[in-house]
Residue, then its C-alpha position, 0 to 999 in steps of 0.5 A: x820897886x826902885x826908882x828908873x835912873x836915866x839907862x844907858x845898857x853897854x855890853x861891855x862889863x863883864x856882868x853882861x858879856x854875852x847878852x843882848x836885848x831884842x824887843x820881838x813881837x809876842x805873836x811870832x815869839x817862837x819863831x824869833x827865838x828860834x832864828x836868835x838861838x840859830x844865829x847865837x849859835x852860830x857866833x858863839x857855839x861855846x856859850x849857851x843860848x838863854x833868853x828871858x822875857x822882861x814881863x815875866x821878870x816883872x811878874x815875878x817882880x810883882x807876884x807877891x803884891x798880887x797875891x796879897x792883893x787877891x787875898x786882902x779882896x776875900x778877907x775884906x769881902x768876908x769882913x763886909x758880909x760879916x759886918x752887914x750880918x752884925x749890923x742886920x742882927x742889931x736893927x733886929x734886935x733894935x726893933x725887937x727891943x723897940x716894938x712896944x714904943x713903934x706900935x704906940x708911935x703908929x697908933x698915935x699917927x707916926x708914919x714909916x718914915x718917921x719910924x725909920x728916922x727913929x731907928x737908924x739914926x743911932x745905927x748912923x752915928x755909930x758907923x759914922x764914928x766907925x768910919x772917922x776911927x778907921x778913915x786915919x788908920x787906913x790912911x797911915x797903913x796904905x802910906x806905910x805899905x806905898x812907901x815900899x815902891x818908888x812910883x805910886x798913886x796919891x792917896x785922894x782923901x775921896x777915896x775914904x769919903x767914899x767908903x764911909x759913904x759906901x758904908x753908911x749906904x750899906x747899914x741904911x739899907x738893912x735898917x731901913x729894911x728892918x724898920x719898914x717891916x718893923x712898922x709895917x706889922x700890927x701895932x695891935x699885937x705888939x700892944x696885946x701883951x703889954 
């Protein structure tokens, strides 16, 4: 989380008397253990041999942003299955609302693709809007929360581009689906009763 300064390691402060860094490979971890404690021992039987692993320091290091990281993915899974429900239910609604002027739009020649034009042009807008509301806020939190470590990634604003883009899919997609079942049934019956 801080910056790495140029590094040169003395073993002779006080802080460090007595350790000793030693790169060994992971797959014969033990046995050299065993051989380093059997040769500290050796040296200095009245000092306790102790030894950690760097990756665990940083694991340990990084073990909070890890686990904010995995509980940010099922909230904002959650918030995404939560949205598409609410988007889903407004083009029902919408369509619903709207059967009367669909059926009176495909009984004078309107065609699917018209239709569908007619009913997610206001679902677009609307999560259009949505994104450039929360395209800045999203900006300024990752900027506030990157701030807290000296190396970082850039912010890319395709990255925001991106998620509107995913999000416009997304609420496309289950308006169309509302709208091809919308224009697809009689236009007789939504007729009938009126």
């Amino acid at each position: 989380k801080t910056p790495i300064e140029p590094l040169i390691v003395s073993c002779r402060d006080r802080g460090w008397a007595g350790t000793i860094a030693v790169k060994i490979d992971a797959d014969n971890a033990r046995e050299a253990i065993a051989a380093m404690e059997k040769q500290w021992n050796a040296i200095s039987p009245e000092y306790p041999f102790n030894y950690t692993f760097l990756d665990d320091s940083f694991f340990r290091l990084y073990r909070q942003e890890q686990q904010e990281s995995r509980l940010f993915s099922v909230f904002t899974i959650i918030a995404i299955f939560i949205a598409c429900l609410g988007i889903y239910a407004l083009a029902s609604f919408a369509a619903d609302e709207r059967t009367r002027e669909i059926g009176i739009r495909k009984v004078l020649g309107a065609t699917v693709p018209n239709l569908i034009q007619m009913l997610s042009q206001e679902f677009l807008l609307l999560v259009s809007i949505a994104g450039l509301i929360a395209a800045p806020l999203a900006w300024f939190a990752m900027r506030r929360w990157l701030e807290n470590f000296a190396y970082h990634i850039p912010m890319e604003w395709w990255i925001y581009a991106l998620a509107i883009g995913l999000a416009l899919f997304v609420a496309l997609a289950t308006v169309i689906f509302q709208a091809i079942k919308a224009s697809l049934a009689n236009p007789v019956k939504s007729l009938r009763y009126e």
